[in-house]
N, C-alpha and C positions, 0 to 999 in steps of 0.2 A: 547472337553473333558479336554485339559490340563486346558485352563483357568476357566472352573468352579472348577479344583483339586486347582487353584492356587488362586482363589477367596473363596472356603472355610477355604483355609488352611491362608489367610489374616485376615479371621473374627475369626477363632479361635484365631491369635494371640491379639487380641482386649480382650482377655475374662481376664490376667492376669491384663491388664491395668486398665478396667473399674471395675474388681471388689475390687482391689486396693483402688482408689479413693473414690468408693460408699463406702465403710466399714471404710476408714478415716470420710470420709463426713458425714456418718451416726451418726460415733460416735460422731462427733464434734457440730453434732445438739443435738443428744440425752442430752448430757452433756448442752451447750450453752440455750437447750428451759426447761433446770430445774431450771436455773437461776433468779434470778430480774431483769429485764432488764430495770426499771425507778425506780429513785431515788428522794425523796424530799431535796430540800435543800433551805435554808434559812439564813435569817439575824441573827445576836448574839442574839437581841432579841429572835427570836422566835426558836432559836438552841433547848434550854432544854425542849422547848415542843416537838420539833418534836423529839429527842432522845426517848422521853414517850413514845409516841404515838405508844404502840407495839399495838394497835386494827389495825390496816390500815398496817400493816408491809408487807402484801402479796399483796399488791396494783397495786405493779411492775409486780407482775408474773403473766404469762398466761397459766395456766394447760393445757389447747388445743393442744398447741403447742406440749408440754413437750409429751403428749399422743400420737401424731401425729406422732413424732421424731420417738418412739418407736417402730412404726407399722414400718416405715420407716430401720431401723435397721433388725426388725424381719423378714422382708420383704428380704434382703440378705441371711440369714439364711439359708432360707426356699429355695431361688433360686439356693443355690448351691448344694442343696440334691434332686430338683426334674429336671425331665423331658421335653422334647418337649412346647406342648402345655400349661399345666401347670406351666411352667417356664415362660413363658410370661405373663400368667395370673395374678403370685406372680407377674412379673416387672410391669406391667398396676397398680395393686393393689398398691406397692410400689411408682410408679409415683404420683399415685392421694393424698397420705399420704404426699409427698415430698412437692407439689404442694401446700397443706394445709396449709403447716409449713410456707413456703411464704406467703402465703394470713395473716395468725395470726402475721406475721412480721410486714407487713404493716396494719393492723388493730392495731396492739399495737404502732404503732410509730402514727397514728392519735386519737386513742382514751386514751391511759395510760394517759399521761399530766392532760387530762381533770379529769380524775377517781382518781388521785391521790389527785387535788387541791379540788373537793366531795368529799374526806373521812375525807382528814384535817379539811376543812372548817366545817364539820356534829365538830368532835372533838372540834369545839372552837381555830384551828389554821390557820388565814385567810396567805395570801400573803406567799403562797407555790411555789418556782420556781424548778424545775424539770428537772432533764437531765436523759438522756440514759446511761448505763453503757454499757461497752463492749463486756458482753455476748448477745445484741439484733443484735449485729450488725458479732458477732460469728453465731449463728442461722441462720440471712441470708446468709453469705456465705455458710454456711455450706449445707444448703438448697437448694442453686441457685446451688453446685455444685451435690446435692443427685438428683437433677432434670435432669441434664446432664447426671448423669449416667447410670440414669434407664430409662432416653429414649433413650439411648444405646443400652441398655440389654434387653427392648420392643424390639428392629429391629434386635439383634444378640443372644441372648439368647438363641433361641432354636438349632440352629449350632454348638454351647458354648460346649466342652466336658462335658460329664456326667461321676458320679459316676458307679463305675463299678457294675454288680447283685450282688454281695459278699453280700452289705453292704446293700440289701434291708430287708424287717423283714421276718422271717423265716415264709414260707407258703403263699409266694409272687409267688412263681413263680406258673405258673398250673400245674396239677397233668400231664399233657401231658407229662412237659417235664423231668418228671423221670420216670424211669424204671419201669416194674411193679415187684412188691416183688414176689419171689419162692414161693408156692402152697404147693409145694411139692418136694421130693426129686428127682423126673426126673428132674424140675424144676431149681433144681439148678445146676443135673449133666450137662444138656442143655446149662447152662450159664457160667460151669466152661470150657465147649466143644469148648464157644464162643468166649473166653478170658476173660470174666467179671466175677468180684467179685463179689458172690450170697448176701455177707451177708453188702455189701455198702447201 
């Protein structure tokens, strides 16, 4: 008995830490996968073409991710307003969006290069060389660590303290567990008999 009191009361103290980290994590992706994350660059020669070249300017960015991030984020949100089973569900859900954001990380570090030096060369600007700015590499950490957290909160989440009934929406609870309203005036003399307020 004491070590299961002393093993819940372990994993609740996990619940400040990890969601801590996931809510940093979350937001550093969200912000990192709305970025450019490749850049063209080039020789003098061909600088005042690619300066032009606003048609190919979103070359760098990966919307996926950006989208992914967000779910990623929302996905916190949502975990620290619900329950039990449900709570797991949001972290599962949460994990798989985190896990995304990775995948589009490393899809964008083997294929952007390629999609940038096709957009120039379509323009008429050949010999495009191409680097990573530091929001791709913002994203993955930010990612690698949104993934730790919420397979965290998969395995502790439902132990995790919840929000108390107060703050659930009104007509949440069952009609069970409130009183039944006075009838009539035996009704209420009955309930003033009882000690209870008729008219609560």
């Amino acid at each position: 008995m004491t070590s299961s009191k002393k093993t819940s009361s372990e994993t609740r103290r996990t619940f400040g830490p990890v969601v801590l980290v996931g809510l940093a994590a979350a937001g550093l992706t969200a912000v990192a996968a709305a970025k450019t994350w490749a850049f063209p660059s080039g020789d003098d020669a061909s600088a005042g073409h690619l300066a032009g070249a606003t048609a190919v300017s979103s070359a760098g960015e990966v919307p996926l991710a950006s989208a992914l991030a967000l779910v990623v984020l929302a996905a916190w949100g949502v975990l620290l307003v619900t329950r039990g089973r449900v709570r797991r569900v949001v972290a599962v859900v949460g994990l798989a969006a985190a896990a995304g954001v990775v995948a589009t990380v490393v899809y964008g570090l083997r294929t952007l290069p390629a999609g940038i030096r096709d957009e120039y060369a379509a323009i008429g600007v050949p010999e495009v060389d191409v680097h990573f700015g530091g929001w791709l590499w913002a994203a993955l950490i930010g990612s690698l660590l949104s993934v730790a957290a919420l397979a965290l909160a998969v395995r502790f989440a439902p132990s995790w303290p919840e929000m108390g009934s107060r703050y659930d929406a009104p007509g949440a609870a069952g009609s069970a567990d409130r009183p039944e309203e006075p009838e009539s005036n035996l009704d209420i003399w009955k309930a003033l008999d009882e000690g209870r307020d008729p008219t609560e």
